[in-house]
C-alpha positions, 0 to 999 in steps of 0.5 A: 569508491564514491559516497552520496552523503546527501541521500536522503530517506526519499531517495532510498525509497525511490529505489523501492518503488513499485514499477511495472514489469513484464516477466512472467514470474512477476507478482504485485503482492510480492513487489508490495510486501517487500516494499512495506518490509523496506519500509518498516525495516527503515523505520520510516513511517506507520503509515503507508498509502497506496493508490487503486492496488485493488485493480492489480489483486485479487482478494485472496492477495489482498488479504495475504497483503493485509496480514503481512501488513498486520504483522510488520504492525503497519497501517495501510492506506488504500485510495480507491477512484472506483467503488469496490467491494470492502473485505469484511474484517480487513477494510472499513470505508470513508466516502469523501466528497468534492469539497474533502468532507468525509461521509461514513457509509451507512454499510458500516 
């Protein structure tokens, strides 16, 4: 048998990565809850960022998402590169502008 001392936390996370699939019975909000449980159970970070998942769920999925989130006392982090609606109670939203200056909407 052989061990890899050197492997680090990014490593592990590597393998916990969300990639793409084709099968049928495939679920983006099951592939994000098991990531955000690895991570937590890793005791890695508060925080987790995630990059345009509002294409890829619905709301009903991404409130299932938030909750879980909620539970497992983590912080999440959504960058989206389109404007989109906010879910009332879940979300709050930053503009930030060219030169990273950020700009709170008035809808808040």
């Amino acid at each position: 048998m052989c061990y890899n001392y050197d492997i680090t936390i990014i490593d592990l996370l590597k393998d916990f990565a969300p990639k793409l699939n084709n099968q049928k019975d495939f679920s983006y909000l099951k592939m994000l809850n098991n990531y955000i449980k690895a991570v937590k159970m890793l005791k890695i970070t508060d925080l987790i960022v995630f990059v345009d998942i509002k294409k890829y769920l619905t709301k009903e999925e991404l409130v299932q998402f938030y909750e879980n989130a909620f539970m497992l006392d983590l912080s999440v982090l959504l960058i989206e590169s389109n404007p989109s609606k906010i879910i009332d109670g879940y979300e709050w939203k930053l503009n930030i502008d060219n030169d990273l200056y950020e700009t709170i909407p008035l809808e808040l």
